[in-house]
Backbone bond lengths (Angstrom), bond angles and torsions (degrees), N, CA, C in turn:
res aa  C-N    CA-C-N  psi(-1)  N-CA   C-N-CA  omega(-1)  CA-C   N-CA-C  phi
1 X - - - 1.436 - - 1.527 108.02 -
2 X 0.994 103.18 126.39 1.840 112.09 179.49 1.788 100.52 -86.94
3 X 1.408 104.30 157.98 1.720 135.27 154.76 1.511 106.42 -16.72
4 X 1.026 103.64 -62.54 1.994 103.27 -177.40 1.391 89.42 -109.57
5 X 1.067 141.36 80.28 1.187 147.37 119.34 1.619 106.83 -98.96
6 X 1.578 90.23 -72.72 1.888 80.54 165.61 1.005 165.26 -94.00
7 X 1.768 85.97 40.09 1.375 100.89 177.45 2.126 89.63 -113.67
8 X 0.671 139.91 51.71 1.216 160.07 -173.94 1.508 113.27 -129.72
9 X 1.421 117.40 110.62 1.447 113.28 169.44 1.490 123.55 -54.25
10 X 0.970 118.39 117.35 1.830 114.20 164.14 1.553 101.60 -48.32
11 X 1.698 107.68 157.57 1.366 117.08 161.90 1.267 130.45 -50.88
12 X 1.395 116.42 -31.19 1.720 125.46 174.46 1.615 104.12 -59.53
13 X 1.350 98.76 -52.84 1.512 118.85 169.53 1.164 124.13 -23.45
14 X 1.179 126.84 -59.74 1.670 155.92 -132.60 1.417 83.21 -114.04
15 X 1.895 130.85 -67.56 1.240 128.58 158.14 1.529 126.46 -24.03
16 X 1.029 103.85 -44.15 1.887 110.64 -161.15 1.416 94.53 -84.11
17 X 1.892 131.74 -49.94 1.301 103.19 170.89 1.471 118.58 -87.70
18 X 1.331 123.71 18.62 1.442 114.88 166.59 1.610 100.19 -74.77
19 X 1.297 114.64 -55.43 1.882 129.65 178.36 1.543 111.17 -23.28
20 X 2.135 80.52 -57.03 2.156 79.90 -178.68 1.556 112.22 -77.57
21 X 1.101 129.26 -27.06 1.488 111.87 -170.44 1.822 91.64 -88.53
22 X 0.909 162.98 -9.81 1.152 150.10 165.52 1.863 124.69 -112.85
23 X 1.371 118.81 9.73 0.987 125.40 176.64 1.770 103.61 102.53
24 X 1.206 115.23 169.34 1.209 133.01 177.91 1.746 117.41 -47.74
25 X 0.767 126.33 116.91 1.422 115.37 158.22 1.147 143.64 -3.01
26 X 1.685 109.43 -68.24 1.527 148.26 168.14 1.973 81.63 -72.74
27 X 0.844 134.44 -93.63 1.766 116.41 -166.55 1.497 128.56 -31.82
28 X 1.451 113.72 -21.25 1.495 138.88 171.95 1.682 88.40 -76.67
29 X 1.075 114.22 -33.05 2.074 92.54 -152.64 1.223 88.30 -103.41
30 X 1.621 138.27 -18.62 1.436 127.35 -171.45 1.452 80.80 -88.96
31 X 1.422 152.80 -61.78 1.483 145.04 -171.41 1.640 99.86 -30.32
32 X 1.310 102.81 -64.27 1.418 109.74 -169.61 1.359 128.34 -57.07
33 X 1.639 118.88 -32.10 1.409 128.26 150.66 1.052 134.73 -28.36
34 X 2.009 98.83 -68.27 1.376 122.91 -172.44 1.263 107.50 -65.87
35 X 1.087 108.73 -29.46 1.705 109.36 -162.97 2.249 108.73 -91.23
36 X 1.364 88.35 -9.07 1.352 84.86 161.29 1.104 138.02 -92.14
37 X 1.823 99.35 -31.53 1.378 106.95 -168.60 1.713 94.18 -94.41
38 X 1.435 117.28 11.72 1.567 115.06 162.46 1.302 100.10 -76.03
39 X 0.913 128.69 -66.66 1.869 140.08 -167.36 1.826 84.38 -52.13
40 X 0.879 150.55 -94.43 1.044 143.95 165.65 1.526 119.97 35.48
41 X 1.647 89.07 -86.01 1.579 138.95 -160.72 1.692 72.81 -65.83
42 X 1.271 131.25 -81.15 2.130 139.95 -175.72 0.871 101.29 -9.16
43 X 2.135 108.96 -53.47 1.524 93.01 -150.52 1.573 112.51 -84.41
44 X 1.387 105.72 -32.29 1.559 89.65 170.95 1.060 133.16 -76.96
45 X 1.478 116.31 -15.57 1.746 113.99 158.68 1.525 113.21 -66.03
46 X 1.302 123.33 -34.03 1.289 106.81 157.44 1.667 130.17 -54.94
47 X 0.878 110.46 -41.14 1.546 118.78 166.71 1.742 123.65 -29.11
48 X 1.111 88.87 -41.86 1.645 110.69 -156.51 1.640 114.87 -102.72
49 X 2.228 95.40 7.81 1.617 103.31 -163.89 1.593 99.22 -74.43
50 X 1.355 100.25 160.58 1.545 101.60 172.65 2.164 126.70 67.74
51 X 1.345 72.49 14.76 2.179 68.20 -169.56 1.573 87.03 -117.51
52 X 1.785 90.95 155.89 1.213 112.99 -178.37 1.423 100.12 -99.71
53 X 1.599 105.87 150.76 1.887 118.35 175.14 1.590 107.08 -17.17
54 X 1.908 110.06 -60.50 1.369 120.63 -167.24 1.956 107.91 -54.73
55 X 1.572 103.81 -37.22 1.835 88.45 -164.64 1.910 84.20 -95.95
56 X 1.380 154.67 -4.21 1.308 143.21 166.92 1.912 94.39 -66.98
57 X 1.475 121.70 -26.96 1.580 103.72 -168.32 1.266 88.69 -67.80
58 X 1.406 117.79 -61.47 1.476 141.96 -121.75 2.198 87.27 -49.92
59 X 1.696 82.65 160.45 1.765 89.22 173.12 1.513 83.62 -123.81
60 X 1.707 100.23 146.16 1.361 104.44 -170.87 1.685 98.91 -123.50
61 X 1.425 127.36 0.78 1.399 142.91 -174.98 1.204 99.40 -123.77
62 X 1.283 99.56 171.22 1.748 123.82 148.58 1.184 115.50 -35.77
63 X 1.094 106.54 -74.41 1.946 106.22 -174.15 1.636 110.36 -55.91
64 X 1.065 94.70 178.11 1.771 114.09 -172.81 1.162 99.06 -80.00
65 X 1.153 119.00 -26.84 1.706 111.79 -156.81 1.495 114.85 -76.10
66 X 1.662 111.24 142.79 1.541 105.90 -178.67 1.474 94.91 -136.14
67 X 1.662 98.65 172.74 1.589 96.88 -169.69 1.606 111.89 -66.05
68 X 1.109 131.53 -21.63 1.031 143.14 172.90 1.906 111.30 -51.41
69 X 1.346 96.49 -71.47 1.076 104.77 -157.47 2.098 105.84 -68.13
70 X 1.403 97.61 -10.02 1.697 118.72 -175.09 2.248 92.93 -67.43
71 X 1.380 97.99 -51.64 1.429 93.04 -167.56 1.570 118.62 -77.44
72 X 1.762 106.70 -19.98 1.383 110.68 154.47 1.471 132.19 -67.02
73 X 1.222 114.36 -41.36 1.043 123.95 147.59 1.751 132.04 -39.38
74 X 1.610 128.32 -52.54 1.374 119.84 176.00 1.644 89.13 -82.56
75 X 0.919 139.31 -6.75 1.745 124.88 173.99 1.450 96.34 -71.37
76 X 0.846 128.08 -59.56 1.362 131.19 -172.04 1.616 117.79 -65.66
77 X 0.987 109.41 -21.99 1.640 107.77 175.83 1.574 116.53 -118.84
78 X 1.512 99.00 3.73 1.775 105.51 167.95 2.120 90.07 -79.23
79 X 1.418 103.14 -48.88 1.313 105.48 -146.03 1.603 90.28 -67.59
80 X 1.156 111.74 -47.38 1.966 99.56 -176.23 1.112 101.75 -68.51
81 X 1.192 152.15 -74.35 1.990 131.80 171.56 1.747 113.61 -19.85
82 X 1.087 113.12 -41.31 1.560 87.72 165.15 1.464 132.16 -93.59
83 X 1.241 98.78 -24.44 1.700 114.14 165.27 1.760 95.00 -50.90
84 X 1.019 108.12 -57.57 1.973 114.55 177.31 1.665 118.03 -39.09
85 X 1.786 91.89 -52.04 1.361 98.47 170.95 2.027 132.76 -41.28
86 X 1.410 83.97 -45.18 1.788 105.08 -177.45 1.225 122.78 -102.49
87 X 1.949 113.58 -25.10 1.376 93.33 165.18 2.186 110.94 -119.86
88 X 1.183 83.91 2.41 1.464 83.62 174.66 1.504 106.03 94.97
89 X 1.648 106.67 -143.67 1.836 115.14 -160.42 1.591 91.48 -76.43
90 X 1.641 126.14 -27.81 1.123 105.61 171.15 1.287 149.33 -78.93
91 X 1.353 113.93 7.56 1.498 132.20 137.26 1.745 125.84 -43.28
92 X 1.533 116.66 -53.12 1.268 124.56 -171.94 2.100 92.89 -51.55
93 X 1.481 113.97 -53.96 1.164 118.95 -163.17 1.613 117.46 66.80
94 X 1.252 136.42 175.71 1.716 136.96 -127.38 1.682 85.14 -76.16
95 X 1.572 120.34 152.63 1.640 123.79 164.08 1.378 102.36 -96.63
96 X 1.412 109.46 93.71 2.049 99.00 -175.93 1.546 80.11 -141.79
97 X 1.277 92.32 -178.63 1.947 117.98 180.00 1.503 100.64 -42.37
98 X 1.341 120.93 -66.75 1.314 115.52 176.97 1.810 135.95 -33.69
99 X 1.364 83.04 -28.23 1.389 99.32 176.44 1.123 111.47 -94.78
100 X 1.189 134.42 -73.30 1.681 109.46 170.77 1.343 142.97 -62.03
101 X 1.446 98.87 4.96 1.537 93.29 158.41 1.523 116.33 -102.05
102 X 1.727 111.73 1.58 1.248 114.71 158.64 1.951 113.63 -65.21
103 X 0.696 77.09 -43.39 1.448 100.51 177.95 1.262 119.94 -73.80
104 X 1.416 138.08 -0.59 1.535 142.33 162.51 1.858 104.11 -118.08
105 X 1.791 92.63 0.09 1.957 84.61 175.44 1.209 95.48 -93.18
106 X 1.621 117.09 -19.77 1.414 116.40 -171.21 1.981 122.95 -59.06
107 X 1.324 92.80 5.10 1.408 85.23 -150.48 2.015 89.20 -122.86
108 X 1.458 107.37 -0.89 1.426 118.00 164.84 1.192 130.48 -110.21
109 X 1.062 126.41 151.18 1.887 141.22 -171.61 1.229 94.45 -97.73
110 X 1.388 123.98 105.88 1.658 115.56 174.76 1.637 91.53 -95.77
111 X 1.378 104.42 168.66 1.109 138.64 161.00 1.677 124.78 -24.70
112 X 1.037 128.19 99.15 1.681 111.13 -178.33 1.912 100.00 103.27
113 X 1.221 107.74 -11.95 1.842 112.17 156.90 1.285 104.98 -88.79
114 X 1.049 94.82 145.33 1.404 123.20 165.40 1.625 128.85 -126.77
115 X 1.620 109.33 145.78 1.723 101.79 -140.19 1.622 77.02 -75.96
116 X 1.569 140.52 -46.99 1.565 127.76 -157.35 2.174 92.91 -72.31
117 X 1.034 138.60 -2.97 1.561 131.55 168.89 1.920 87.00 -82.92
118 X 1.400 124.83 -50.68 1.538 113.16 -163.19 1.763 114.45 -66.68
119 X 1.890 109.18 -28.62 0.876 116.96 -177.38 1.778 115.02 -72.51
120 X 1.449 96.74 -30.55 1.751 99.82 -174.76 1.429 110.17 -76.24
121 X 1.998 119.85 -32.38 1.243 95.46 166.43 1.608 118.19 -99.31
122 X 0.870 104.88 26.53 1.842 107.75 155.32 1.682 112.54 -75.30
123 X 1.551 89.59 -47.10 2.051 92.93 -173.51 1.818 106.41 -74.80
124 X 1.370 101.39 -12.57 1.572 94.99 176.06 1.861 111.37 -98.03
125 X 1.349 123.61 -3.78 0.994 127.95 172.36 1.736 93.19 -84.59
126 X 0.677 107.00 -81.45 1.332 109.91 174.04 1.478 145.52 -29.52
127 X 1.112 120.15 -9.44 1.444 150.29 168.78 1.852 92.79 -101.10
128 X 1.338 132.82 -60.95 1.053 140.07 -158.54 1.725 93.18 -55.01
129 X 1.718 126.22 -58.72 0.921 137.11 151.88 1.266 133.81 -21.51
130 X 1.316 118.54 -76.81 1.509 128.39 157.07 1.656 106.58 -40.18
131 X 1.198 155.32 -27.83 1.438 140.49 -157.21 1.515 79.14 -120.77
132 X 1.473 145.84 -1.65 1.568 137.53 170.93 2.011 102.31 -81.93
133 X 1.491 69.33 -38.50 2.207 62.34 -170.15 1.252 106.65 -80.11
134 X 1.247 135.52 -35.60 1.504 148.97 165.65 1.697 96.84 -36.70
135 X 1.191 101.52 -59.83 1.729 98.92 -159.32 1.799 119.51 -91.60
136 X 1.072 104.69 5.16 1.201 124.37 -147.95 1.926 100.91 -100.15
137 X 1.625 109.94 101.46 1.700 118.13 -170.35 1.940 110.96 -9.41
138 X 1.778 93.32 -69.87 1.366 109.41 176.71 1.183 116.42 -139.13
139 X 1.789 126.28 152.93 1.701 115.70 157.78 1.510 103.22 -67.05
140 X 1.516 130.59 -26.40 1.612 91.36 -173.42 1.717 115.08 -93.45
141 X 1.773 127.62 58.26 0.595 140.16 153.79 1.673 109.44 -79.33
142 X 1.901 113.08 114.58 1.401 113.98 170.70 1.383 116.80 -77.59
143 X 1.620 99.06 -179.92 1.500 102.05 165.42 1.626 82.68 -159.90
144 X 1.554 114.90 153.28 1.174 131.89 166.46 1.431 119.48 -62.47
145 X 0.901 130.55 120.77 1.624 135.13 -172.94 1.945 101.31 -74.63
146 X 0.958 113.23 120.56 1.553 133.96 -177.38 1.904 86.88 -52.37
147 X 1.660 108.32 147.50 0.865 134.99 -160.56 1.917 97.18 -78.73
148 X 1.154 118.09 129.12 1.834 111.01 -158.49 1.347 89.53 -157.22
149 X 1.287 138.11 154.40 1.120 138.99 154.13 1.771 115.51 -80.93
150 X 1.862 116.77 7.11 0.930 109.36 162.29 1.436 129.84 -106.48
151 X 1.503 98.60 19.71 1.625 116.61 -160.03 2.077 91.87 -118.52
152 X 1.470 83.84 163.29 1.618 82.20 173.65 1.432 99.47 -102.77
153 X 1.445 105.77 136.76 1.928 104.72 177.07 1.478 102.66 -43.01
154 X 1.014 100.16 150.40 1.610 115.35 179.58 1.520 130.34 79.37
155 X 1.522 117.69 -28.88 1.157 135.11 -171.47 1.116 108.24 -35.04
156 X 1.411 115.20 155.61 1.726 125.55 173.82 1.301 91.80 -156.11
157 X 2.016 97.62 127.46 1.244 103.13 137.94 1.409 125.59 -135.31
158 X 1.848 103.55 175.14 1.175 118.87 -167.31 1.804 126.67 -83.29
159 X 1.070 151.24 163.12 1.715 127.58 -142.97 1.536 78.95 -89.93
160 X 1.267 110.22 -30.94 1.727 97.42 179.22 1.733 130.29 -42.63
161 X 1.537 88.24 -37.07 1.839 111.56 -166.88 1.605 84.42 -84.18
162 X 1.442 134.91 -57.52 1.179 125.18 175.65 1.352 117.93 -28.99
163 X 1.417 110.47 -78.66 1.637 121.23 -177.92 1.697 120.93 -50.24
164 X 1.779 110.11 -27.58 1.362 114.07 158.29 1.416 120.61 -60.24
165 X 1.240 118.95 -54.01 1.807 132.91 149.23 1.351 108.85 -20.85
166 X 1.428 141.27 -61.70 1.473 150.17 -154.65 1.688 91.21 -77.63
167 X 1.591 100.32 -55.34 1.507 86.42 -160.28 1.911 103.22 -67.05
168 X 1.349 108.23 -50.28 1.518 94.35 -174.16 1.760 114.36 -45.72
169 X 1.527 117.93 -39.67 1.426 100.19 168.30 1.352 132.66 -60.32
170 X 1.553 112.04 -38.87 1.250 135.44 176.04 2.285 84.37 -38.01
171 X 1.283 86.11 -90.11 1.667 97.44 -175.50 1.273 139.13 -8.29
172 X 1.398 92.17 -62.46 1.918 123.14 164.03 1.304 106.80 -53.58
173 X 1.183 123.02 -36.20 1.539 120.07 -156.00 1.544 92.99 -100.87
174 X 1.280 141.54 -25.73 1.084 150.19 -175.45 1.759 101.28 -77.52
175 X 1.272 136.83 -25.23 1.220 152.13 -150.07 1.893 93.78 -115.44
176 X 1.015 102.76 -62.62 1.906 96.61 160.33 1.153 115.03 -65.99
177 X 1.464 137.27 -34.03 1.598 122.75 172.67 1.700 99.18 -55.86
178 X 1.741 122.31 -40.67 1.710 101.32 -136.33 2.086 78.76 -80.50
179 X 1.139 100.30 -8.02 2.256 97.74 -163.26 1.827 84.74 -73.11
180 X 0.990 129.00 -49.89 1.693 142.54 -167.73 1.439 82.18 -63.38
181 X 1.508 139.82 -88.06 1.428 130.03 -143.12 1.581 94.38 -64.83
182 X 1.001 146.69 -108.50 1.527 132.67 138.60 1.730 117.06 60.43
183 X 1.474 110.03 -51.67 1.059 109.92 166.86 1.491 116.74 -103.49
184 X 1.275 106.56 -23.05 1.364 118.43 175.53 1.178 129.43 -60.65
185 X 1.661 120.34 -43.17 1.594 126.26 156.96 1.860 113.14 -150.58
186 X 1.581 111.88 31.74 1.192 105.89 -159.75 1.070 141.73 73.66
187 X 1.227 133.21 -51.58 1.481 120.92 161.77 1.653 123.82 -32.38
188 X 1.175 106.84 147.95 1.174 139.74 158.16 1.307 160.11 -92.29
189 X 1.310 131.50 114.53 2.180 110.52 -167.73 1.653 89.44 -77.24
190 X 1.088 115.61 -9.80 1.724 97.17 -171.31 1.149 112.67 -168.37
191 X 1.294 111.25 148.69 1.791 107.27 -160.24 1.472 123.18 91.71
């Protein structure tokens, strides 16, 4: 090692005062999370602007799925991923009949919902969320992934890998809302 070698910051180096003049690292990557899986969260509430209860039921494809039942649906699986986050596999609760057909109502607008009741507890899951990652020691705090035949025995993940999880569903599901509105009266979130 030569004279100006060590007088040369290492990369951690260069990291550690980038951290202090702009905040923490981990505060950069929870900004960066939240703020994606907000844009996210936009686009499918944009999706869904302007429709009455009757065109949020309506199915406008093949599949079952309607815009309605799309935003009940990520309410429901934002809120157990963070419930996951804090209490772990005992959040998921038992995998029996009950549960997956909780889990295939999740994805319909019954009767007597209404899309501005699905939209208000989306924005309250979602705030509940947002003030979990905010407050929350670290993302690389694990938790054991509940025993699933879609999980690998043993698996663990970290709230980070969770909240990466939310947003890719968040996403997907935002991408079947804009094909549903789209067919539903043309409009578009984009394009």
């Amino acid at each position: 090692m030569t004279a100006n070698d060590s007088d040369q910051p290492s990369g951690s180096d260069q990291l550690d005062d980038a951290d202090q003049r702009n905040g923490s690292g981990q505060q950069r990557e929870r900004a960066d999370l939240l703020e994606t899986l907000a844009a996210h969260r936009g686009f499918l509430r944009h999706t869904v602007r302007d429709l009455d209860d009757e065109q949020a039921r309506a199915r406008t494809t093949v599949s079952e799925l309607c815009l309605g039942g799309l935003i009940k649906h990520v309410t429901v699986v934002e809120k157990r991923w963070a419930d996951f986050i804090v209490r772990g596999p005992a959040a998921a609760g038992p995998l029996d009949e009950a549960a997956f057909a909780a889990h295939a109502a999740s994805f319909h607008m019954e009767e007597g919902e209404t899309l501005a009741d699905l939209l208000a507890a989306y924005e309250a899951v979602a705030r509940v969320t947002d003030e979990l990652v905010a407050s929350m020691p670290s993302l690389d705090a694990f938790q054991p992934l509940p025993s699933a035949p879609w999980f690998e025995p043993g698996a663990r993940w970290s709230a980070r890998r969770v909240l990466l999880h939310v947003i890719a569903e968040t996403a997907q599901h935002a991408g079947h809302a804009d094909i549903i509105r789209e067919a539903l009266d043309g409009s578009k979130t984009m394009g």
